[in-house]
C-alpha positions as CSV (number, residue, x, y, z in Angstrom):
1,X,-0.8,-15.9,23.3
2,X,0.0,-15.2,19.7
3,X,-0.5,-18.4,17.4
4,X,0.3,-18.8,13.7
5,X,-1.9,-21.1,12.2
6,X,-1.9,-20.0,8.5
7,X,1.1,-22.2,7.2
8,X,-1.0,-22.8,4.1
9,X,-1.2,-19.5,3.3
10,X,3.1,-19.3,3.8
11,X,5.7,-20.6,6.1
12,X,8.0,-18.8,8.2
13,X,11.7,-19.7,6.6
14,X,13.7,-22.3,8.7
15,X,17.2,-21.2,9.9
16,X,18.3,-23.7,7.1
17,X,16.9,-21.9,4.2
18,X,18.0,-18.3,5.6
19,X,21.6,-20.1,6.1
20,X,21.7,-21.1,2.7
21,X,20.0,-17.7,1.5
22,X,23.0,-15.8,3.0
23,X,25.9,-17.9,2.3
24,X,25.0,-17.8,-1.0
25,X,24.5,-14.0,-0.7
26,X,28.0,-13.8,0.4
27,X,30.2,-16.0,-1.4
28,X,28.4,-16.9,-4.9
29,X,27.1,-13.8,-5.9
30,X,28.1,-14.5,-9.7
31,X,26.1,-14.8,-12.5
32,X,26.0,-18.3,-13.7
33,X,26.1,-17.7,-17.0
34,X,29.7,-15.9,-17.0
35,X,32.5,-18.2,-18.1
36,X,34.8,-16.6,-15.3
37,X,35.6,-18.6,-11.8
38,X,33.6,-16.6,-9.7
39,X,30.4,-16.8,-12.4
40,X,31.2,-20.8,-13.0
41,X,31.3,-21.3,-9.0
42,X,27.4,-20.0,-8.8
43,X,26.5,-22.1,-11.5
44,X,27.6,-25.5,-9.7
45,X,26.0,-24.2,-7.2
46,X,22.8,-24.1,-9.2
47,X,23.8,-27.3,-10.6
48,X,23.4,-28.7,-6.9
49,X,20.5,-27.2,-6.2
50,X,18.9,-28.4,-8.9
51,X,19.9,-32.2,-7.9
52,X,19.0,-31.3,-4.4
53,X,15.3,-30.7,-5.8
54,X,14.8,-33.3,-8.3
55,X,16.2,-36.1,-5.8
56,X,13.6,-34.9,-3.7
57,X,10.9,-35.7,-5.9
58,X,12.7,-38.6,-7.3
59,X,13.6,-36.6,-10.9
60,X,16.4,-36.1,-13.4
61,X,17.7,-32.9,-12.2
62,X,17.8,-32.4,-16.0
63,X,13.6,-32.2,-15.5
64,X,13.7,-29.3,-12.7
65,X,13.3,-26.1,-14.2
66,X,13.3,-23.2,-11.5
67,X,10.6,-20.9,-11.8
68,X,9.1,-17.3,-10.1
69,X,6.9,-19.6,-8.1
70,X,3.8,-22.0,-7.7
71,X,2.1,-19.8,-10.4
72,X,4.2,-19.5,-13.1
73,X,4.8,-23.4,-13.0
74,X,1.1,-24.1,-13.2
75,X,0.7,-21.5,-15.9
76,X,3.7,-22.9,-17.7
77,X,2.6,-26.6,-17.6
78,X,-0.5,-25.9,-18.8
79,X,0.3,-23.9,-21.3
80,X,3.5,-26.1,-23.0
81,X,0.6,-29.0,-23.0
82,X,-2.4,-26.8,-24.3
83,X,0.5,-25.6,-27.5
84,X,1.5,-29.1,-28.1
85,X,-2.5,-30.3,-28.5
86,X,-3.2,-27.1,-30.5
87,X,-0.6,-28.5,-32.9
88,X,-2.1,-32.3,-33.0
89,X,-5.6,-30.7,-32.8
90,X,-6.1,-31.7,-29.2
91,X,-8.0,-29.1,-27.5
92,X,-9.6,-30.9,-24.8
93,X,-8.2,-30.8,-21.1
94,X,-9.4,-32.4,-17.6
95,X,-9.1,-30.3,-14.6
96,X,-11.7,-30.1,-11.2
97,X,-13.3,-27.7,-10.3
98,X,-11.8,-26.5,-7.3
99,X,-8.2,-26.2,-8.1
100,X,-5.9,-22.9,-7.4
101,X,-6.9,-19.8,-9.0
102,X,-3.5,-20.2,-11.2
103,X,-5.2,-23.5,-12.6
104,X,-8.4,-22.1,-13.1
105,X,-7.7,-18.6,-14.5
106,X,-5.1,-20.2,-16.8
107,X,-7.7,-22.6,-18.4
108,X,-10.4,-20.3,-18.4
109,X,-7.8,-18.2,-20.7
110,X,-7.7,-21.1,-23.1
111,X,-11.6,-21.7,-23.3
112,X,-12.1,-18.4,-24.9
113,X,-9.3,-19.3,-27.1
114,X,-11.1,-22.3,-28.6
115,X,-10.1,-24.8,-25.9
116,X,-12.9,-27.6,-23.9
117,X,-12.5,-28.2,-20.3
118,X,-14.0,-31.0,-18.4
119,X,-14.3,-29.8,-14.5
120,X,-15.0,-32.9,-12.6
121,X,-17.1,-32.8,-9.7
122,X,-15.2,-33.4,-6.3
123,X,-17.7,-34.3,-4.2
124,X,-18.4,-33.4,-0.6
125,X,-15.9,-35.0,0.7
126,X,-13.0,-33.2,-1.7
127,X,-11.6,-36.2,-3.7
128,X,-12.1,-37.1,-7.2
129,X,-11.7,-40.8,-8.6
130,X,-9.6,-42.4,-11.1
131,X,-12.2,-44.1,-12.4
132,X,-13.9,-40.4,-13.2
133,X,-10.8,-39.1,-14.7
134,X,-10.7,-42.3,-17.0
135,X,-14.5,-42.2,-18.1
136,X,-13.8,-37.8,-18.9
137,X,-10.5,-38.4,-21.1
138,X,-11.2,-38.3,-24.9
139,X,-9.6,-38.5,-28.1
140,X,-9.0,-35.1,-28.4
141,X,-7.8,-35.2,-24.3
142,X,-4.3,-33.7,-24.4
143,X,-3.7,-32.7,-20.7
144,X,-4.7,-33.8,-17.4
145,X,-4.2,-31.1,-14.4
146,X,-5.4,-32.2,-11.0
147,X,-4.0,-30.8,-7.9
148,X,-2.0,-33.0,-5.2
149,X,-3.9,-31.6,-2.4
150,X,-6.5,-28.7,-2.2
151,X,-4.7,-25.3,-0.8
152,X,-8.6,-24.8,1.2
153,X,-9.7,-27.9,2.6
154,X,-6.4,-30.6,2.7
155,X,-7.8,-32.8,0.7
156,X,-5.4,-35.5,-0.8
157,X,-6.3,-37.0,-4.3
158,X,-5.4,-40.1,-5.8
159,X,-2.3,-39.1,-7.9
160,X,-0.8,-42.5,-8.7
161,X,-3.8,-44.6,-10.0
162,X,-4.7,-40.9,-11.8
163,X,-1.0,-40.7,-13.1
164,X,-1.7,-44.4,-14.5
165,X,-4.4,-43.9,-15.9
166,X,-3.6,-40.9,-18.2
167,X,-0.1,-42.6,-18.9
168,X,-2.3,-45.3,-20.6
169,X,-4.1,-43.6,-22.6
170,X,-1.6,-41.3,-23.8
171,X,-2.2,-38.1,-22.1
172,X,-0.3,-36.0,-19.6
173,X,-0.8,-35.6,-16.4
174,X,0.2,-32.4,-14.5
175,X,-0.5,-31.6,-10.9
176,X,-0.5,-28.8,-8.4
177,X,1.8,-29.9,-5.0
178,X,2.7,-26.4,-4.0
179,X,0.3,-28.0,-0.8
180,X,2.0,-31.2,-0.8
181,X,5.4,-31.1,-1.6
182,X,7.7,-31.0,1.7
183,X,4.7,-32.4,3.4
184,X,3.9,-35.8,2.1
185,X,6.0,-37.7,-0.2
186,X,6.1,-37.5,-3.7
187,X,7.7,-39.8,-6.3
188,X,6.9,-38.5,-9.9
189,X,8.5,-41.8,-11.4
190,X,6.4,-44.0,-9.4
191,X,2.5,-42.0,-9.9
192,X,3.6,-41.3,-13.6
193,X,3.8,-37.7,-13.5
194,X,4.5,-35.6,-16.0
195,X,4.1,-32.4,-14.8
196,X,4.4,-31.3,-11.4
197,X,4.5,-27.4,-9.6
198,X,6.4,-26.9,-6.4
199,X,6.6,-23.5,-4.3
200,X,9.1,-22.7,-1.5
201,X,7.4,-20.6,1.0
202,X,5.3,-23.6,1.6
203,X,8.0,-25.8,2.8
204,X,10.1,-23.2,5.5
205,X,11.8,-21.4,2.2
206,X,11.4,-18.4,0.7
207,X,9.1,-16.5,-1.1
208,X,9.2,-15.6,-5.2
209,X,10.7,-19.0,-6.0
210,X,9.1,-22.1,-7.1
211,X,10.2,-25.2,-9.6
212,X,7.8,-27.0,-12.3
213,X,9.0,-31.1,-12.9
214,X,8.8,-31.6,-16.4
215,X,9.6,-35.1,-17.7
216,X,12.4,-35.9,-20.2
217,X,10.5,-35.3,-23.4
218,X,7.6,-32.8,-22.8
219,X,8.3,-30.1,-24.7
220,X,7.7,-26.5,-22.4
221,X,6.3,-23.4,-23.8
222,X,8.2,-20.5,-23.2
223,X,6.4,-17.8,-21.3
224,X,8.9,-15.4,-20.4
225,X,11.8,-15.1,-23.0
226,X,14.9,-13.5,-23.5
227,X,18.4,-15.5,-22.6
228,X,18.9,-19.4,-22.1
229,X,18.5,-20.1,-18.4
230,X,16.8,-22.7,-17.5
231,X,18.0,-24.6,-20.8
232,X,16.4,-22.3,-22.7
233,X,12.8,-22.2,-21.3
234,X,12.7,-19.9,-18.6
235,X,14.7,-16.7,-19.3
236,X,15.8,-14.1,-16.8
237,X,19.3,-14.7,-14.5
238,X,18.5,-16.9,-11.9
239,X,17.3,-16.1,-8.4
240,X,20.3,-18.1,-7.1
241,X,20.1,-17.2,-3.0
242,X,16.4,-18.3,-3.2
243,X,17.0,-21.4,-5.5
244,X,19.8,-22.7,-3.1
245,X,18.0,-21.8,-0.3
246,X,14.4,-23.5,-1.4
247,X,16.8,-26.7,-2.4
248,X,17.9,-26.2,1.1
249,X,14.5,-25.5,2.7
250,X,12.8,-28.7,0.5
251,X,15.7,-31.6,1.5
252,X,15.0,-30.4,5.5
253,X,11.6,-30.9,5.0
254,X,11.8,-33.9,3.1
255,X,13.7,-35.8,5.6
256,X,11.6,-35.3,8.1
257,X,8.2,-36.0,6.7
258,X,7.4,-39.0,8.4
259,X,8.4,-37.4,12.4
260,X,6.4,-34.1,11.4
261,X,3.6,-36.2,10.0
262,X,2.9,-37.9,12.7
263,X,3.5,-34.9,15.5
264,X,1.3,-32.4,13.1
265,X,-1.7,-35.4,12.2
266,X,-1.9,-35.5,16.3
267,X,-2.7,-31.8,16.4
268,X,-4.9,-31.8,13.6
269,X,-7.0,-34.7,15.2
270,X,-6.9,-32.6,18.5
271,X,-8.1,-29.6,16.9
272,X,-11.1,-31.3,15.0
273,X,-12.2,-33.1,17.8
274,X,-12.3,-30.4,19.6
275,X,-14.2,-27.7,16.8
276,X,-16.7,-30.4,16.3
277,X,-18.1,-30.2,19.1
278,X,-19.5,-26.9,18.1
279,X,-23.0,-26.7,17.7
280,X,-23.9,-26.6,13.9
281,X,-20.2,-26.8,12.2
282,X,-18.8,-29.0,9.6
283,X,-15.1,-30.5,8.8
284,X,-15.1,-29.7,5.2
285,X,-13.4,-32.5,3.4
286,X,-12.4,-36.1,3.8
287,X,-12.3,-37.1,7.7
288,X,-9.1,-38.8,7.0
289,X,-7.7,-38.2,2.9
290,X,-5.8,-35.2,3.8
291,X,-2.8,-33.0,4.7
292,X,-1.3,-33.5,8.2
293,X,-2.0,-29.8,9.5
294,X,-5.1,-28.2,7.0
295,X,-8.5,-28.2,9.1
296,X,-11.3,-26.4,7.2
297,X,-14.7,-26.3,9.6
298,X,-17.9,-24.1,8.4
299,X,-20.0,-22.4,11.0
300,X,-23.7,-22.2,10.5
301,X,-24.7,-18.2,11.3
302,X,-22.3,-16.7,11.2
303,X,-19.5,-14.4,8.9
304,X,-16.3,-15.7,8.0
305,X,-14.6,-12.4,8.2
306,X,-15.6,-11.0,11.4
307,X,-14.5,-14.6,12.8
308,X,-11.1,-14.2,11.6
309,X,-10.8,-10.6,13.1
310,X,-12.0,-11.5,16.3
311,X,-9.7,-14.5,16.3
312,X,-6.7,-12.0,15.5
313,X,-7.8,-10.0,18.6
314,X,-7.5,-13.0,20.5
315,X,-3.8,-13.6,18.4
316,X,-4.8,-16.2,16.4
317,X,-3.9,-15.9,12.7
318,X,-6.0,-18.0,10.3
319,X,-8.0,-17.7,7.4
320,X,-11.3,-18.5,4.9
321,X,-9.5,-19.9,2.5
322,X,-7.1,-19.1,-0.5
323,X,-4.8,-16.1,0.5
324,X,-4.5,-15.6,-3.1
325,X,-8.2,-14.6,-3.3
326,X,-8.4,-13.0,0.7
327,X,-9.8,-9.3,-0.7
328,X,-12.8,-11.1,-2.2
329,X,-16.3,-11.0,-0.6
330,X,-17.0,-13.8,-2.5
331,X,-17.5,-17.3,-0.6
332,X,-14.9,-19.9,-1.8
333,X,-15.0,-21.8,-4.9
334,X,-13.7,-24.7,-3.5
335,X,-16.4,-24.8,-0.5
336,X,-18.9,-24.3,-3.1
337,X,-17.5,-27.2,-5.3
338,X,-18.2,-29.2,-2.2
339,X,-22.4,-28.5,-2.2
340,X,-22.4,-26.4,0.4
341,X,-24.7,-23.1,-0.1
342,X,-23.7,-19.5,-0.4
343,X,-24.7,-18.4,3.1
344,X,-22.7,-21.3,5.0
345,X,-19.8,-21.2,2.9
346,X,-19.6,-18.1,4.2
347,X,-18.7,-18.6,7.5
348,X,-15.7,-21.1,6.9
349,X,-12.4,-20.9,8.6
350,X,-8.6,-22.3,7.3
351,X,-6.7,-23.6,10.5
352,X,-3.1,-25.0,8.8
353,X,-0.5,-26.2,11.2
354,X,3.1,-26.7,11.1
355,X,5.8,-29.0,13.6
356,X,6.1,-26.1,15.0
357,X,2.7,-25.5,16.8
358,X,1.7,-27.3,20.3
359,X,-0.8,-29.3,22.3
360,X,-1.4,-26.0,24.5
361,X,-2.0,-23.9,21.1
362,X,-4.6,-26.5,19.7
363,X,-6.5,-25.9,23.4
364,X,-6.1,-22.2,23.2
365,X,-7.6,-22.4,19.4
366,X,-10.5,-25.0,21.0
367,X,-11.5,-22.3,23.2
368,X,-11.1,-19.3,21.5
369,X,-12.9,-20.5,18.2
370,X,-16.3,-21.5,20.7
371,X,-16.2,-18.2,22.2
372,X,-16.1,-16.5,19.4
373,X,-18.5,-18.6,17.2
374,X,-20.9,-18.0,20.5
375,X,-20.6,-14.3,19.9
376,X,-21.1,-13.8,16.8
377,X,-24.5,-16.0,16.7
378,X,-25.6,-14.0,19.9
379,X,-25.4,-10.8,17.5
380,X,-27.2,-13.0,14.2
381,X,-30.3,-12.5,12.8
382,X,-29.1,-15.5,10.3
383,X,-28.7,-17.2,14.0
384,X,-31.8,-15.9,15.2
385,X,-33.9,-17.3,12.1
386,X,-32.5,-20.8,11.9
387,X,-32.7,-21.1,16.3
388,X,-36.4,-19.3,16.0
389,X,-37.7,-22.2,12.5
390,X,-37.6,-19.4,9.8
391,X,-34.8,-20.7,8.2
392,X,-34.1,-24.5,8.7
393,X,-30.0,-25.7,9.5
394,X,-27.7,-27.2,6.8
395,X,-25.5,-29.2,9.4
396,X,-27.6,-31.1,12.6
């Protein structure tokens, strides 16, 4: 049986988005900055793309800027806000301490330029308060940048009471939802967003194309120049196949939150059920507070990477964690940020499901996942030490 069960990591496109992809392939291949028929027919294309996004999120389509990805948006967010506050002399931001490596890298870029970041502590079960936010904002806050949902664990945090309380006291509030967006709904009107960063291959579309939500009147920080796409703050011609077919890929999804929801959160409560029962494991994260298909379990003993080979033999595909950071023999920052210790962090795995995934799979997974877990111990001398009373267990 071969199971894909790494939809966090990327999504296999939907027939909608590779529809989309080729008819635009076909019959727009203009540019849509030429003045000529062919070149003004791609650019209302574009132009409905763009609505196609925004209405999605409840925007302005004005607000939608299309962008090389996840990445670039959370780099250009936070650095149009970190440029404004440099100008007021507002060098302080709010961010947690287990957001995506495009968050993290990007503000650790600003500390050694002179820049303060508060990293709030997320606690062990993933989620970070309002109340927290509110008591870390200062004068000199400018920016606010907390992700939607965590890419590792599924975690869901509190967007809307965040969103209000940065919009009163006068700071903006940008957040991550490459994890959420397609998968949970998301109003940027209604939680007071300001920012927001969106990436296709998450949602069925394809890879290399992303959006970032801006709201009418923050003013973006060019980080790639040259011509004046993107009204003038994202140069380059437009990836218009991908764009149309990521508009196409996000309205599918969309519509269909609530039915996939509820097939997916069915799985999901299979599939922990079932993994709990291991001797020694965890569910890392919020029981309940997050993403219909992430499950993120830690196995006392054992080695996260010879569990996720062993689970390919078997033709499971999973992970540890961040595919971004998947060459690094480093245990996860975000399983860190939760308390746990070096040695069990280490022996995590990422199961994130899709509609497409069955009752039969979750079973196969079940099963697969104990034998495995079993085998690796067997062969342990961690294992040997904590059954033997060297070492004492983290989980009971």
């Amino acid at each position: 049986m071969e199971i894909y069960a790494d939809n966090a990591a990327t999504t296999k496109m939907s027939k909608t988005a590779r529809d989309a992809m080729i008819n635009c392939m076909d019959e727009y291949y203009g540019n849509p900055s030429s003045l000529y028929t062919i070149g003004q027919l791609a650019a209302a294309r574009l132009s409905a793309a763009r609505e196609t996004v925004a209405a999605c999120i409840n925007a302005s389509p004005k607000e939608i800027y299309f962008t090389s990805g996840g990445s670039e948006a959370d780099n250009q967010a936070i650095i149009s806000a970190a440029e404004f506050g440099r100008k007021k002399n507002k060098k302080h931001i709010v961010s947690t301490a287990f957001e995506h490596h495009a968050v993290l890298h990007t503000l650790m870029k600003l500390e050694r330029q002179g820049f303060e970041v508060t990293y709030l502590d997320v606690h062990e079960n993933g989620v970070v308060t309002a109340d927290e936010v509110n008591a870390a904002i200062r004068e000199d806050t400018i920016l606010v940048t907390i992700m939607y949902a965590n890419n590792e664990i599924g975690t869901i945090q509190p967007i809307k009471e965040i969103g209000a309380v940065c919009r009163e006291r006068g700071v903006w509030f940008h957040t991550d939802a490459v994890q959420a967006a397609g998968h949970i709904n998301i109003d940027v009107a209604g939680q007071n967003i300001d920012m927001l960063s969106i990436s296709a291959h998450k949602f069925h579309g394809p890879k290399g194309i992303g959006a970032l939500y801006a709201r009418k009147g923050v003013p973006l920080t060019n980080i790639i120049e040259g011509g004046a796409q993107e009204k003038g703050k994202r140069a380059g011609t437009e990836n218009l196949p991908a764009i149309v077919s990521m508009a196409a890929a996000l309205k599918e999804a969309c519509g269909n939150i609530e039915t996939n929801a509820e097939k997916i959160t069915a799985l999901r409560e299979k599939l922990i059920e079932g993994l709990k029962k291991i001797p020694h494991s965890r569910l890392n994260g919020d029981r309940y507070i997050r993403l219909p298909g992430t499950v993120n379990f830690c196995f006392e003993g054992i080695e996260g990477e010879s569990l996720l080979l062993l689970l390919d033999a078997k033709g499971i595909s999973a992970s540890s964690g961040s595919a971004c950071t998947s060459g690094s023999l480093d245990p996860s920052h975000v399983l860190l940020s939760l308390g746990l210790p070096h040695e069990v962090a280490h022996g995590s795995l990422r199961l994130s499901i899709n509609e497409f995934n069955t009752d039969e799979e979750m079973e196969y997974i079940i099963k697969s996942v104990s034998e495995v877990v079993e085998y690796l111990r067997n062969m342990s001398p961690v294992w040997e030490d904590l059954t033997t009373g060297k070492k004492e267990f983290y989980f009971e």
